[in-house]
N, C-alpha and C positions, 0 to 999 in steps of 0.2 A: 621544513621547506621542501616545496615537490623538488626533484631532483629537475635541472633544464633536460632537453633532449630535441634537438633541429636538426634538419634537414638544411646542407646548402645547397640552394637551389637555385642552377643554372639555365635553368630552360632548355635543356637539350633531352636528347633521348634518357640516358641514364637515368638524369634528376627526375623528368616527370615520369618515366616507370616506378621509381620510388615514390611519387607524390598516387597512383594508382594503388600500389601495395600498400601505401597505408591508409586511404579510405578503405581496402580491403581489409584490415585488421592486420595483416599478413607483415608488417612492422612496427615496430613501439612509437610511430616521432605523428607529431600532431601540430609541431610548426616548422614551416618553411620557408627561410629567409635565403633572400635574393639579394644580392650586392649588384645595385645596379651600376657600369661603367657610366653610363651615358645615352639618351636618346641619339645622339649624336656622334654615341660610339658602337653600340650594340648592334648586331645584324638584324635589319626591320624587322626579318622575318621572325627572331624569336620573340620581338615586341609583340608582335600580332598576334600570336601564338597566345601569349601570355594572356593577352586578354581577350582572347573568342575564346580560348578554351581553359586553358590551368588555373584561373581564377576564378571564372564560374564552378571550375569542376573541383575544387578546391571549396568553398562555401558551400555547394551542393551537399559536400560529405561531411561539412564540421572542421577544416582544416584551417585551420591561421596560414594564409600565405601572404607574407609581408615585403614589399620593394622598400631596398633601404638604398637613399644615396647617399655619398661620401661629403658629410659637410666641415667644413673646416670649423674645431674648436674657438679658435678667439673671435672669427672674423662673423662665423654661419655662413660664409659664402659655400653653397654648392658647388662641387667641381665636377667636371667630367674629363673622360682621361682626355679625346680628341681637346674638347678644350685648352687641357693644359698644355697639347703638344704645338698648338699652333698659336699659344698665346704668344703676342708681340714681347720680344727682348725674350723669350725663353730661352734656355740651353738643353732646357729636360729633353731627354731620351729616355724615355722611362719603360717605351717598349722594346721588345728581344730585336731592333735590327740587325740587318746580316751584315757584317763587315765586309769588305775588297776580298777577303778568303773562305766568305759566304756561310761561315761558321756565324751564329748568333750573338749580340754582345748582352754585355748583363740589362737587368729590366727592375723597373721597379713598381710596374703597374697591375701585378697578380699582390701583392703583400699591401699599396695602399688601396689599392681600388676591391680590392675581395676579402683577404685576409683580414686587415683593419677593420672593414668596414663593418662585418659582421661579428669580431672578435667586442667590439665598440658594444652593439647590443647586447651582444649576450653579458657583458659585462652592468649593460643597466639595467637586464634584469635580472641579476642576481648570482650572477656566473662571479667564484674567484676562484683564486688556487687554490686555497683548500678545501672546495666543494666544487667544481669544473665542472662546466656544459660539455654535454656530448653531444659531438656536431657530427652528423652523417655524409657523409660526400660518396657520390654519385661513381664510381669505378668499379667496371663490369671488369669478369673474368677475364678478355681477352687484352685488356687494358692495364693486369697486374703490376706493370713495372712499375704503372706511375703511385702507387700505393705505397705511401712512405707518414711518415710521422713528424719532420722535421718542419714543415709550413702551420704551423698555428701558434695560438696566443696560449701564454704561460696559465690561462685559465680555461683550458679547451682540452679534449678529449677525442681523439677522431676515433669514429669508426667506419667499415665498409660495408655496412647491408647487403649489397650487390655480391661481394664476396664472400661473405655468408649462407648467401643463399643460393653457390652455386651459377648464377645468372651472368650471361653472354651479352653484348650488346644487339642481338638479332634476335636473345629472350625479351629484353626488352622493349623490342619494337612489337613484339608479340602481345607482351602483357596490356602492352598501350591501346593496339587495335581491338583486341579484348575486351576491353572496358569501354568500347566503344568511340575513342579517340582517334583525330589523326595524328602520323608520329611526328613532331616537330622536327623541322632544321635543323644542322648543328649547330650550336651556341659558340659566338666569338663575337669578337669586338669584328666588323667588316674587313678593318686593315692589317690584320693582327699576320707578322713576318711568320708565324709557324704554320700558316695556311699549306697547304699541300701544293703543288701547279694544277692539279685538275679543279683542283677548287675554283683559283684564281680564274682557270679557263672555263667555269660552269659560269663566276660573276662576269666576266667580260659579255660571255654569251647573253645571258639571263638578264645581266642587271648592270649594264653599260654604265649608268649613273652614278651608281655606286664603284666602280671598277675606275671610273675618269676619277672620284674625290678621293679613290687611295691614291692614284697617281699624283695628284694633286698636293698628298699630303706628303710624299715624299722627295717631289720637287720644291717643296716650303724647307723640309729638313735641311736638304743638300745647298739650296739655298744659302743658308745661314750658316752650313759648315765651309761653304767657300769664303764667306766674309771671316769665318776664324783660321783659317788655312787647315782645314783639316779634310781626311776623303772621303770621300762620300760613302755613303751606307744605302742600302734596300730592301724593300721587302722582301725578295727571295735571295736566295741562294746560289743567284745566277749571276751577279756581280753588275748586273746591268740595271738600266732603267727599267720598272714596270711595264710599261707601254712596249718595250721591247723584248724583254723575258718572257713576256705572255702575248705572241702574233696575235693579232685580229682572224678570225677563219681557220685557225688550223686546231684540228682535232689533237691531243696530246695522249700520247700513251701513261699508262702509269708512271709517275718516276717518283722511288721512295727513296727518301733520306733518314736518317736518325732522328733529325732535327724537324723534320717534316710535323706537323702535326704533334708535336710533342713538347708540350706545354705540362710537365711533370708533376707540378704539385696537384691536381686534381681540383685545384677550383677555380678552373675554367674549363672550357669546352666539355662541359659534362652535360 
């Protein structure tokens, strides 16, 4: 049996520089599975991406690039993760919000929505433990810390291509324009609490629409933890509402946290 070997593909900068190096020959992987969150979770812009460019340009070169979404075993029901967070009578929290001490709480939405979901295929096609797929994940040099081993399925094998090959995430944007690409957005879910503030203040500016429905999703949250008596939670770091943590009009200087943008396991925001 051919040995598996995929690419998890996030749509962001890292992954589709790898999805370039390997029509270049320049790495072993020839398919590329995407765990899709949700049309309704994803930032549009990597949607778009995806299909004006990393799926033509992907078939162009021979490359299996495959969207996989998370469907439930008994039921088949499709989920997405915003779906599940706003569904009626839920309790789920399954994203990193920030607590009252703006430190993040635990999550469960990188291991169902990513991890699973693509641990799931590889599994139907042919991935076990005693013969395991190796799965490539997208983490440039500048990004080492999040390179760890402990997020996957007892039938998976990670490795770092990026790390291998020496490559930056500014190599990357490189390799992208190269091949004649534009470089994609970063990849996240739109509301996702490890957003950076400049982030937040790029979507208020940019993409208000977007910027009101996370608000929106976080006064759904708190909502329903006042009906349990418990405190409220938020996107950032800042202990306060979105709509107030992030002014209307005002330019924000950098402000980095640990926590900022660091989303550890590497299968997401790659």
């Amino acid at each position: 049996m051919t040995a598996i070997r995929s690419i998890s593909y996030g749509g962001g900068v890292q992954s589709t520089a790898l999805l370039v190096l390997a029509a270049q020959g320049r790495i072993d992987f020839r398919t590329f599975l995407m765990a899709n969150v949700g049309d309704d979770s994803e930032n549009p812009g990597t949607l778009r991406y995806l299909d004006e460019y990393a799926r033509p340009f992907a078939a162009e070169h021979g490359i299996e690039l495959v969207l996989l979404d998370r469907v439930m075993v008994r039921s088949g029901e499709t989920r997405t993760l915003h779906g599940q967070l706003v569904k009626e009578g839920s309790r789920s929290l399954a994203i990193p919000v920030r607590m009252s001490n703006g430190a993040p709480g635990t999550r469960s939405c990188t291991a169902d929505f990513k991890i699973k979901v693509i641990g799931r295929e590889l599994k139907r096609r042919g991935a076990t433990k005693g013969a395991p797929a190796t799965i490539g994940i997208g983490i440039s040099v500048d990004e080492i810390h999040r390179a760890n081993n402990r997020h996957c399925e007892p039938h998976e094998e990670i490795v770092y291509p990026l790390l291998d090959l020496g490559l930056r995430r500014t190599d990357c944007a490189r390799i992208i324009r190269d091949a004649g690409l534009p470089v994609p957005p970063k990849s996240s879910c739109y509301f996702c609490p490890f957003h950076r503030p400049e982030t937040w203040h790029d979507m208020r500016r940019t993409e208000p629409d977007l910027f009101e429905k996370s608000c929106q999703l976080e006064d759904l949250l708190n909502d329903r933890r006042d009906v349990l008596g418990k405190d409220h939670v938020y996107l950032t770091r800042f202990g306060k509402p979105l709509r107030e943590a992030i002014p209307d009009g005002v330019d924000l200087l950098p402000m980095f946290d640990e926590a900022d943008g660091a989303c550890d396991s590497g299968w997401c925001m790659t």
